[in-house]
C-alpha positions, 0 to 999 in steps of 0.5 A: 592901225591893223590888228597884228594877228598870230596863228598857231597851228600844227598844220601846215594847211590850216596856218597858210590857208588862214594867213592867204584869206585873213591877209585879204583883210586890210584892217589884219596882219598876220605877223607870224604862224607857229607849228606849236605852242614853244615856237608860240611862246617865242614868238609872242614875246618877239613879234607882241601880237594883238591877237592869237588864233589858237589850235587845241591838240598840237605837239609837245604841248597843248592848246589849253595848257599853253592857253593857261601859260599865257594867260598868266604870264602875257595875256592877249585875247586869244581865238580857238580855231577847233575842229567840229568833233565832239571831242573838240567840243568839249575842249573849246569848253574847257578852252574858254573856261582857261581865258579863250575869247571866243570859239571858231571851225576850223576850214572844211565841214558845213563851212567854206573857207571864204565863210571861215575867213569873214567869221574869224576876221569879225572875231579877231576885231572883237577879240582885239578889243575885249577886255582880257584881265576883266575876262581873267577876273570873271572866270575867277568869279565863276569858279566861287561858289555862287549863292542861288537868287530865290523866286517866291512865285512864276509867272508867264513871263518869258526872259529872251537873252543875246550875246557874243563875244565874252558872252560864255562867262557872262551866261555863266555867272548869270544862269549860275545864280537863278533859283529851279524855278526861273521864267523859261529862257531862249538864248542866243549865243554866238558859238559855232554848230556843236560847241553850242550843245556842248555849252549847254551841257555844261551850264546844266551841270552848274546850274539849277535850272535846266539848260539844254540845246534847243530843238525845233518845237520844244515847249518853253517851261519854268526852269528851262533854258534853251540854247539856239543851236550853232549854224540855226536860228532860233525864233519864239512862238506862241500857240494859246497860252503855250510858248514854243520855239522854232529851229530853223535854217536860213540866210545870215542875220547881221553876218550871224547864225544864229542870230540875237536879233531872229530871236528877239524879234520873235520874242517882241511879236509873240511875246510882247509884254510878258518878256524881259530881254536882255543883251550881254557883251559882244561886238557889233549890233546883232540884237541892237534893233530886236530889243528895240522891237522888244521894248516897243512892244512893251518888254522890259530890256536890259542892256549890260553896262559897259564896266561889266562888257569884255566888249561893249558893241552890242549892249551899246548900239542897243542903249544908243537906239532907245533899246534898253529900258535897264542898263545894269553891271554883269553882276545884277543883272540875273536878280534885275530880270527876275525883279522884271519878270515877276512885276511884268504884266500879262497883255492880249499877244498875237496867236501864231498863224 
């Protein structure tokens, strides 16, 4: 049975170029397009679609506000289609703070509309199958006051994070809760050039730790969390004792860039055992044979449950091929990786060429 897909746009091109490319599809049907958000609203309750692709700044009302509309009175997994603006940035932000699955270019820029189309019909079969009144009860989670974990002493240990689809929140809920002085992290989430910056920008105003996008050769420290960029993968490399990390240009990984299975196989040669990896929600297996790697070279791996998952692809093919040492609820998973980290040993590792 094919996803029933609504487009709201204010553009006229946008809406018909995404309906001819996304109808190319099989397993997608556009049901309708709307020029804006009363149109929408209509037709939600007409045509009940599965999933919505949504622009931001439209007329007579806007994405977000209808976003939030919707969200109370008829929730369905929703798509931003946004432009690359820095502006449009921090919208999407706020976008997925108001319920949004995920975050997606809109045609032009870096982006071809044929790469477009692929993208954001991998994200309308995820969003198709996210779990949107859990993603509701999660933000509303968030927005509590969160109690910081504490950490009695560091140690070398390098904690390696993937995620996708609902992965924003569960990042969220997770770097909210750790102490200033945390094992230094490498992220990849999967999120659009610029968005990335943006989210970091505002997980470090939450969080204590320091959270920023990754550049290429920035150090890895205690009580820093770097983002891999949009559109770059990010790779871990060691030089002495020192960790580094790579931002780097190239092919697709799994239909993904950046992707969580680049990083976690940097992290499982240069790392090994002083790591911990952990995958969050998302759908397909980016990820799933670099924790395998990681475990293999005798990292600790966590792997989030299905319960805790907006969609439970990634975390399941990780636990499906031997990847997760831990399988463990969205909730406990910040103090399980620092429970690892403090106990993770030290082991000879590989030197970077």
């Amino acid at each position: 049975m094919s996803i029933r897909v609504l487009i709201v746009d204010d553009s006229a091109l946008v809406r018909s170029t995404l309906k001819r490319e996304l109808s190319k599809d099989g397993a997608i049907e556009v049901v309708g397009v709307a020029p804006d958000p009363y149109v929408a609203r209509d037709m939600v309750v007409a045509l009940e679609p599965d999933v919505i692709t949504l622009d931001i700044e439209m007329p007579r009302m806007d994405g977000i506000t209808f976003l939030r509309k919707l969200m109370k009175h008829h929730p369905i997994p929703t798509i931003i289609v946004s432009s690359l603006s820095a502006e449009g940035g921090e919208l999407a932000m706020e976008a997925l703070q108001a319920g949004a699955v995920d975050v997606m270019c809109k045609p032009g820029t870096s982006y071809s509309v044929g790469d477009i189309a692929v993208q954001l019909g991998d994200k309308i079969k995820a969003a198709a199958r996210a779990d949107v009144r859990a993603l509701q009860a999660r933000l509303q989670t968030n927005a509590a006051p969160t109690t910081r974990l504490s950490l009695t002493r560091t140690t070398h240990q390098i904690i390696a994070i993937g995620a996708s689809t609902g992965g924003t929140q569960a990042l969220e809920e997770i770097l909210r809760t750790l102490p200033s002085n945390a094992p230094g992290m490498v992220i990849t989430q999967h999120m659009p050039e610029k968005f990335t910056a943006m989210f970091a920008e505002r997980l470090n105003k939450l969080c204590a730790v320091e959270v920023r996008e990754a550049r290429d050769g920035d150090q890895l420290r205690t009580g820093l969390a770097l983002i891999a960029p949009g559109n770059y993968h990010m790779l871990l490399r060691r030089s002495g004792a020192m960790y580094m990390v790579q931002v780097k240009e190239g092919p697709l990984v799994n239909r993904h860039r950046p992707s969580v299975d680049v990083l976690f196989k940097s992290t499982a040669r240069f790392a090994g055992r002083n790591a911990v990896g952990v995958i969050l929600t998302g759908m397909g297996d980016d990820g799933a044979t670099g924790l395998v790697e990681m475990r293999q070279a005798g990292a600790e791996t966590i792997a989030q449950d299905e319960q805790s998952c907006i969609v439970f692809g990634m975390p399941k093919e990780a636990i499906a091929r031997g990847g997760a040492s831990h399988v463990v609820p969205l909730s406990r998973i910040a103090q399980t990786m620092l429970d690892l980290a403090q106990r993770g040993g030290e082991a000879p590792q590989r030197e970077a060429a």
